[in-house]
N, C-alpha and C positions, 0 to 999 in steps of 0.2 A: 187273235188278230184277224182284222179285216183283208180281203185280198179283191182285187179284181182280174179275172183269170181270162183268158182268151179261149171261146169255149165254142163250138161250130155244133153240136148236140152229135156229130159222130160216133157212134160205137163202137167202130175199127178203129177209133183215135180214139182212148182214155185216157192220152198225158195230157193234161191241162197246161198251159204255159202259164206264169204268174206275171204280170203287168207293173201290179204296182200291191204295196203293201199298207194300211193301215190303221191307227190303235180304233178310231169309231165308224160306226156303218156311216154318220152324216159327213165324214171327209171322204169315206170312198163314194159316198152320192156323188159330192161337188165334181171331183175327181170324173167318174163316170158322165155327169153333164158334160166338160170341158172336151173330154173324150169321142161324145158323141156330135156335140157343135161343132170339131176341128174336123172332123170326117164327113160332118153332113149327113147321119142318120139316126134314125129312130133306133130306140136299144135293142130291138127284135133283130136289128138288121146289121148292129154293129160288131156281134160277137161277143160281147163282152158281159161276165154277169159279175156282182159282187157272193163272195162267199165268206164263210167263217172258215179257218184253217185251224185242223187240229194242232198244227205242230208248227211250229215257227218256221218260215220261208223266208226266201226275198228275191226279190226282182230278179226276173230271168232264170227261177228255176221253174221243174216242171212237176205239178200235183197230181192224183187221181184222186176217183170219183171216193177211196178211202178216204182219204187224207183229210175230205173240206167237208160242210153241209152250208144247204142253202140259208140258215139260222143260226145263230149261237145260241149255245146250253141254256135256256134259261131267259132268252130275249122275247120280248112281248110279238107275237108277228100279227101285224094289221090283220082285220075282218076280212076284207078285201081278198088274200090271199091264200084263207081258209075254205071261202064260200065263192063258187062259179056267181058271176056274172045272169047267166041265162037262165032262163024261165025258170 
């Protein structure tokens, strides 16, 4: 399952808080958009990132860096993502 986790890149902090939980990446996009328009920021800046969760969660519990990956097993992940941007 999908998650959007409240995530600050901290190191001293590895509980992730869980947000919101989802069955497809494209509801937690929506999700994450409505998110980031009610806040008024860009996604860099809002904390939040979507993950795959190995192990079933829900709202208002809290993950580590074990528990989730930025991909599910098996998911196609954009060019984009693989390959820097720069020169």
């Amino acid at each position: 399952m999908y998650a959007l986790i409240f995530d600050t890149h901290d190191v001293d902090k590895p509980f992730k808080k869980v947000l919101s939980v989802h069955r497809t990446r494209q509801t937690a996009d929506r999700v994450l958009e409505i998110r980031m328009a009610r806040l008024g920021k860009k996604v860099w800046a809002c904390d939040t990132r979507i993950v795959w969760l190995k192990a079933r969660a829900q709202r208002g519990d809290t993950v580590t860096p074990k528990q989730f990956s930025t991909w599910r097993p098996g998911e196609k992940i954009p060019y984009g993502e693989l390959h820097p941007d720069g020169d």
